[in-house]
Structures are given as C-alpha cells and as structure tokens.
C-alpha positions in Angstrom: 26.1 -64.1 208.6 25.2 -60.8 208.6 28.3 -57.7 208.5 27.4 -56.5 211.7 27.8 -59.3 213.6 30.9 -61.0 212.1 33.4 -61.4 214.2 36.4 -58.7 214.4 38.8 -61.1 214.0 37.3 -62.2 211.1 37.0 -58.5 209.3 40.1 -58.0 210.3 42.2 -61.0 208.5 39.8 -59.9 205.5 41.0 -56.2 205.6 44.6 -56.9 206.4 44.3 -59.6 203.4 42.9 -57.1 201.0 45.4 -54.4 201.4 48.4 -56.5 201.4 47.3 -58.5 198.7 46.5 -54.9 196.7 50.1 -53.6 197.6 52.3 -56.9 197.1 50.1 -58.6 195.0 48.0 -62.6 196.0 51.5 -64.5 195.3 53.9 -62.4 197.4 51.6 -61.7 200.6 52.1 -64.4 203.2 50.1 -65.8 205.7 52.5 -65.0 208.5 52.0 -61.2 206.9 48.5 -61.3 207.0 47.9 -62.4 210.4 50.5 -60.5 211.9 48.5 -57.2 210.3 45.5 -58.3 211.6 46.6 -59.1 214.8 45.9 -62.3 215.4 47.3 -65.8 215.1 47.5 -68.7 212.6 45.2 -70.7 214.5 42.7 -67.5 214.4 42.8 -67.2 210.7 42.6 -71.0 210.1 39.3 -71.0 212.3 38.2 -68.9 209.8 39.4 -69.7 206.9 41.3 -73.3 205.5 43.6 -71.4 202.9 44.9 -68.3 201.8 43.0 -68.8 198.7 39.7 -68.7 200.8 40.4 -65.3 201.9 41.0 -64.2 198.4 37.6 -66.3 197.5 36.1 -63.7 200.2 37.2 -61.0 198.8 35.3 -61.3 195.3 32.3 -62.1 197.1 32.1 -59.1 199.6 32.8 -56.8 196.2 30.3 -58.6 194.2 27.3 -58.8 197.2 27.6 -55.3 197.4 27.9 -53.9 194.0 24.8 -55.9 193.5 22.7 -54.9 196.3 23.8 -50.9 195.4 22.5 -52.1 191.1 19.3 -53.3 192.4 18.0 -50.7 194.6 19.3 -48.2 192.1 17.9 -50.2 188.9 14.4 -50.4 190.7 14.2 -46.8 191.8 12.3 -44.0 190.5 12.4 -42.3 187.2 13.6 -43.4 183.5 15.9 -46.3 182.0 18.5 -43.1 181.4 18.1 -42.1 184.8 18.4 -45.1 186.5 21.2 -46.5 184.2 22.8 -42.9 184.7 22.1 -43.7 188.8 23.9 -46.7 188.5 27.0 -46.2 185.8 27.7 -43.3 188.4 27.4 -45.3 191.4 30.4 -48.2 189.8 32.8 -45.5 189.4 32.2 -44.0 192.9 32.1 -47.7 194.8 35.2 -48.6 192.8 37.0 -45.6 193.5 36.0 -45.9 197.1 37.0 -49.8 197.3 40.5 -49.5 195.6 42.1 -52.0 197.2 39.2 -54.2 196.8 39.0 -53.1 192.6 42.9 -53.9 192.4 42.5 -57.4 193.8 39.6 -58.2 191.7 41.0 -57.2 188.7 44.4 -58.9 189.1 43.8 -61.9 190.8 41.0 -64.0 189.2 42.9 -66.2 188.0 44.7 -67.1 190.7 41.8 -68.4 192.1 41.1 -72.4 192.3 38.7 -73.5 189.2 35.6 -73.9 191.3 35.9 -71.1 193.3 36.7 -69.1 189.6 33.7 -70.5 188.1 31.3 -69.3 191.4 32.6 -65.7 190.9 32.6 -65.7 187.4 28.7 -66.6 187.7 28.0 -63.9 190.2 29.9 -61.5 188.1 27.9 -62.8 184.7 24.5 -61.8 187.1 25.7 -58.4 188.0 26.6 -57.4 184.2 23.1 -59.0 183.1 21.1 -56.8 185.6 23.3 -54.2 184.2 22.9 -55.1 180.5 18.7 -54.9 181.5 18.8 -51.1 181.8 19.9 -50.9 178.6 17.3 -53.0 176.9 14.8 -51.5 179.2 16.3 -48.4 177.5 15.6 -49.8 174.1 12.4 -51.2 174.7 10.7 -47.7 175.5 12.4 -46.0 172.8 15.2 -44.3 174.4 17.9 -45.9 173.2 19.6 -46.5 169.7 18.5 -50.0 168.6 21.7 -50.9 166.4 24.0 -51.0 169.5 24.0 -54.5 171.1 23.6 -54.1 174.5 26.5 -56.4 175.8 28.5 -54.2 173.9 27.9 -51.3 175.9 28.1 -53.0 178.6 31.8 -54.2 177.8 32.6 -50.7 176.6 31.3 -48.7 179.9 32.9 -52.0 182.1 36.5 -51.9 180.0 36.7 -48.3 181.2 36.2 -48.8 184.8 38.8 -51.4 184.5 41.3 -49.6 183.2 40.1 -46.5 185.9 42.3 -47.5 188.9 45.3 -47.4 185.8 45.0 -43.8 186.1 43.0 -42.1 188.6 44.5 -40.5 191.9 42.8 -39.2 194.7 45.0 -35.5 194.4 43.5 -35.6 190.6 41.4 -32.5 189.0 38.4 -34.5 189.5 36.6 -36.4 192.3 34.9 -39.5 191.7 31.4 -38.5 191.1 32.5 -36.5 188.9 34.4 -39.2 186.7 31.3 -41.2 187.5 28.9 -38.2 185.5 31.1 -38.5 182.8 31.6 -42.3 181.9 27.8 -42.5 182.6 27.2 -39.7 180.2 29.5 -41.1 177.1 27.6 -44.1 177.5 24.2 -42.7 177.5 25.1 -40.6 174.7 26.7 -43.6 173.1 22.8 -45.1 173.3 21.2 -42.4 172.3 19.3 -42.7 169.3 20.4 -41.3 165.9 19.2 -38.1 164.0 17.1 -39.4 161.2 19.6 -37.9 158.4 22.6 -40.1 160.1 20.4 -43.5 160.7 21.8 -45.2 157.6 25.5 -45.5 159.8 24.5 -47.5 162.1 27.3 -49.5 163.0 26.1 -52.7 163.5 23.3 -55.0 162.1 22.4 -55.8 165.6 18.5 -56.1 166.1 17.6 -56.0 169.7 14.8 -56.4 172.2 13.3 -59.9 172.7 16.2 -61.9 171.2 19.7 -62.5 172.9 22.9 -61.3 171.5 25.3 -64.3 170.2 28.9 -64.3 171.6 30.7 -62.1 173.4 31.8 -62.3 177.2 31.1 -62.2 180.2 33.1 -59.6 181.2 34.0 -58.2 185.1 32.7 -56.3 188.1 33.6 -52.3 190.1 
C-alpha cells in the first residue's frame, strides 16, 4: 500500500506509537495510551494491527524502506565513489536527526521484537549496510580508497557513530545536522583515503580487498 493512500487511522496509531514508545520506552507504552493519542479505538488499532508488537514491527520497516530508497538514488547518482558515499554518509545523519523518534526506537527496541519478526529486520538492515559497504569497494576498486581498511569496518565505524548521535546531539546545539552530517562523512572519507607512500608500511591491517569477502564481523544497524 502506498503512503499516500494509507488510511489516517492507520498513520496515526503508527505516529502516536512511535513517539510514545520513544518517550516511555516499547515495555511501558500501553495500548490504551496509544490509541487514546491517536484518537481512535481498540477495535481501530486491532483492524490494523493484531499486537502491539506489530506496530513496533512497522516501525523498523517504515525506517528501513526509506533509508534505503534515499541510499539507492543517492548511491546511483552522478559523480565519484567519494562523492556519492559523501552524498549518502551525509544524508544518514540528516534522516536520523530528522526521524528521532523513529532512531530512538530502532536502536532500543530490537530486541524486544518476536524472533521472526527480528530476523526479517535484521535482513533488511544486513541489505542497507551491504549497499552501503558497496561504495566503499566501489571506492577501492577505482583507486580511491586505502586498500588495507576492510570495508565492513568502515562501515561499523561511520554506523557506531550515528548510533551513539542521538546520545548527544540537540536541536539548540552549535551545529545543525548537515553540518554534523559533512563532518562524520568527511572523517570517514579521510579515514579511506589512501596513504602517502613514506607512511604505507602502517597499514593497520592485513586486510586485502576487492573481489574477495571479508570474514567475520557483524551485521551491524540502520539511521
């Protein structure tokens, strides 16, 4: 079903859900509190959806479906593998910033989720970082980024920091969130960028790239 035409009661219950389940956390936000902020009834939210937990379930998917529509079209535009992976690192910070009630949910609540419904999000999550995790070896590939760097590890490093972002950042702050955004995006394409000759002999791992997959590591989580 398509945004536009969902139902308002249906967006509704989802919004209501999302902020109270930001505010007072899954566990403490009731049913009876969530339809009462959306307005409507039980019976409403139950033609909807069967459980609480399939409003949270809806929650991860909305964030994921649109983080990865916003990657693609920025991963297949125009220009370099530093501009578009620039493009996009800039774009996480800005769409989590923007969805922080969304972002606190996500990050808090995964496991709270039933097992199937945990292992569905954790595979649309695993999709988003690979597209991600492409730029980079696109990167490497042309010879614009650092070859000893494994790319899942920057993608855990830039990813770890949006994470811990909505620790930290307020709206009132001394920067916006573009802003933020031009800088994680910079420390991690300056993290990729390839050595001087005189310092290539520390290179900090024994990583060797392009055409063969990284052992390990994890899958990691979504702005």
């Amino acid at each position: 079903m398509a945004r536009a035409q969902e139902p308002a009661v249906r967006r509704r219950l989802v919004a209501a859900a999302t902020r109270l389940f930001a505010e007072k956390g899954y566990e403490n936000a009731s049913v009876s509190e969530i339809v009462a902020a959306a307005g409507v009834t039980k019976g409403s939210m139950y033609h909807y959806f069967q459980a609480k937990d399939d409003l949270l379930f809806e929650i991860y998917h909305r964030v994921l479906a649109m983080q990865m529509d916003r990657l693609d079209r920025l991963a297949a535009g125009p220009g370099t593998a530093i501009d578009r992976l620039r493009a996009v690192a800039v774009d996480v910070v800005v769409t989590t910033v923007e969805h922080q009630d969304e972002a606190t949910v996500f990050f808090l609540s995964m496991h709270l989720l039933d097992p199937d419904k945990r292992a569905t999000v954790r595979a649309e999550r695993r999709r988003y970082h690979e597209r991600f995790r492409e730029l980079v070896e696109e990167g490497q590939a042309a010879g614009l980024f650092r070859l000893d760097v494994a790319p899942d590890l920057a993608v855990h490093f830039f990813f770890g920091s949006v994470h811990h972002l909505l620790t930290w950042y307020r709206p009132d702050g001394p920067m916006n969130a573009t802003q933020i955004g031009n800088v994680f995006a910079q420390l991690l394409i300056d993290g990729l960028a390839p050595l001087p000759a005189a310092d290539r002999h520390r290179n900090v791992s024994a990583y060797r790239p392009v055409g063969s997959k990284p052992s390990g590591g994890n899958e990691g989580a979504s702005g």
